[in-house]
C-alpha positions as CSV (number, residue, x, y, z in Angstrom):
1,X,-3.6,11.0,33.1
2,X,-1.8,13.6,30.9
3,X,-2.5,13.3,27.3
4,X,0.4,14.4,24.5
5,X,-2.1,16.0,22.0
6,X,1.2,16.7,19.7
7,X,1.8,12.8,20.0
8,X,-1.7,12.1,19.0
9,X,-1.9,14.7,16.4
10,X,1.5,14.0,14.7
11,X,0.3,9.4,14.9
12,X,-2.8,11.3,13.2
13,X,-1.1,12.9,10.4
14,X,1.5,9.7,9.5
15,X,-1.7,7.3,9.5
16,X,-3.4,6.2,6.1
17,X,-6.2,9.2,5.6
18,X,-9.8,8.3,6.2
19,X,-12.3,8.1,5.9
20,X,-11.8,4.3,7.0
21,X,-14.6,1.3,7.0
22,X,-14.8,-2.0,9.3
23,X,-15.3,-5.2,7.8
24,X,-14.7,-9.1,8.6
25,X,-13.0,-11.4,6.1
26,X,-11.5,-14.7,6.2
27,X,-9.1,-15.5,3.2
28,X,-6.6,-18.0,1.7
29,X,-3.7,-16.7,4.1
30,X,-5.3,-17.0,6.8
31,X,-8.2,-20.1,6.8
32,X,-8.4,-20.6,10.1
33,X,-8.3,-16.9,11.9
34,X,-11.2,-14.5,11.2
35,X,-9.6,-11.4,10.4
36,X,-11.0,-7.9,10.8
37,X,-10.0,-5.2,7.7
38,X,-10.2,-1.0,8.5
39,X,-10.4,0.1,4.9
40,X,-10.0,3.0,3.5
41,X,-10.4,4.0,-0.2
42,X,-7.4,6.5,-1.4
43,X,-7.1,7.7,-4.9
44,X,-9.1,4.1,-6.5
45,X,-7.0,1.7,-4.9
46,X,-7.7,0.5,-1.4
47,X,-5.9,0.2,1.2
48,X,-6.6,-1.9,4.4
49,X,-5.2,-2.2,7.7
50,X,-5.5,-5.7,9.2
51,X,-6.4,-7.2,12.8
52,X,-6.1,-10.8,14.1
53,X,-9.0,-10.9,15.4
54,X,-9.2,-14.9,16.6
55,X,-8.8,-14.2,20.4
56,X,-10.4,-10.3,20.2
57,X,-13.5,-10.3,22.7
58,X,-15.1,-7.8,20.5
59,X,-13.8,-7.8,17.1
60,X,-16.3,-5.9,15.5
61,X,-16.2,-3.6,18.1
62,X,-13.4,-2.8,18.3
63,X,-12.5,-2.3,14.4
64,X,-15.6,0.0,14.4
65,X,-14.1,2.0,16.7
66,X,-10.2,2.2,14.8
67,X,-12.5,2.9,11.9
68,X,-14.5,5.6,13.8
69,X,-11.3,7.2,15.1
70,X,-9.5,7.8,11.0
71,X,-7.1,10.7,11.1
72,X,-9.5,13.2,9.8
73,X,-11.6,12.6,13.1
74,X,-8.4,12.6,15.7
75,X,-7.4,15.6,14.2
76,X,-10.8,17.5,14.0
77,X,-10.9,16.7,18.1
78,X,-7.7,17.7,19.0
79,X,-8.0,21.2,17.3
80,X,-11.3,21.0,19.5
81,X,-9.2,20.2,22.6
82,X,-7.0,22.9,21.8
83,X,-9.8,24.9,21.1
84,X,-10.8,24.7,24.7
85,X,-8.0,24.8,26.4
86,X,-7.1,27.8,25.5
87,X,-10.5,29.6,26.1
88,X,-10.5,28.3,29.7
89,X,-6.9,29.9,29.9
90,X,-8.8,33.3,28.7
91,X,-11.2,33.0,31.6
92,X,-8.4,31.9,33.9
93,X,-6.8,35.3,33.1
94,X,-10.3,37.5,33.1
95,X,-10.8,36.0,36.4
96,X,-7.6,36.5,37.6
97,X,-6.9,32.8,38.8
98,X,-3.6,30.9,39.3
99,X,-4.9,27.8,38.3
């Protein structure tokens, strides 16, 4: 599996800053679903981001874990993976190793 760190970094960056917040709320719109809301609170006025969660196995699972993962987090562990990467590549070349 390759992962595109620019790809996640650059979804990172467009996304609605963090830090977000999980919570579960029915209303008017929607009376008959229960809907999951990532939150995040951005110069007073919130802002949500909204998940059907009617058929989710794990709803509030799985919007604990979008909340978990807010920009500020996906960026913070791809500078880490960067981090990384490039000191193996300085042992790679103080070794002396190809690969």
């Amino acid at each position: 599996m390759t992962i595109d760190l620019d790809a996640i970094e650059a979804a990172a960056k467009a996304a609605t800053p963090g830090p977000w917040s999980a919570m579960s709320w029915a209303g008017a719109d929607w009376p008959d679903r229960r809907t999951t809301v990532g939150s995040t609170c951005k110069g007073g006025t919130r802002e949500a981001i909204a998940m059907n969660t009617r058929y989710a196995a794990r709803p509030r699972e799985d919007m604990a874990y979008i909340a978990t993962m807010d920009p500020h987090t996906t960026l913070a562990l791809v500078e880490r993976v960067r981090e990384l990467e490039a000191e193996v590549e300085g042992l790679r070349d103080a070794l002396g190793a190809d690969q």
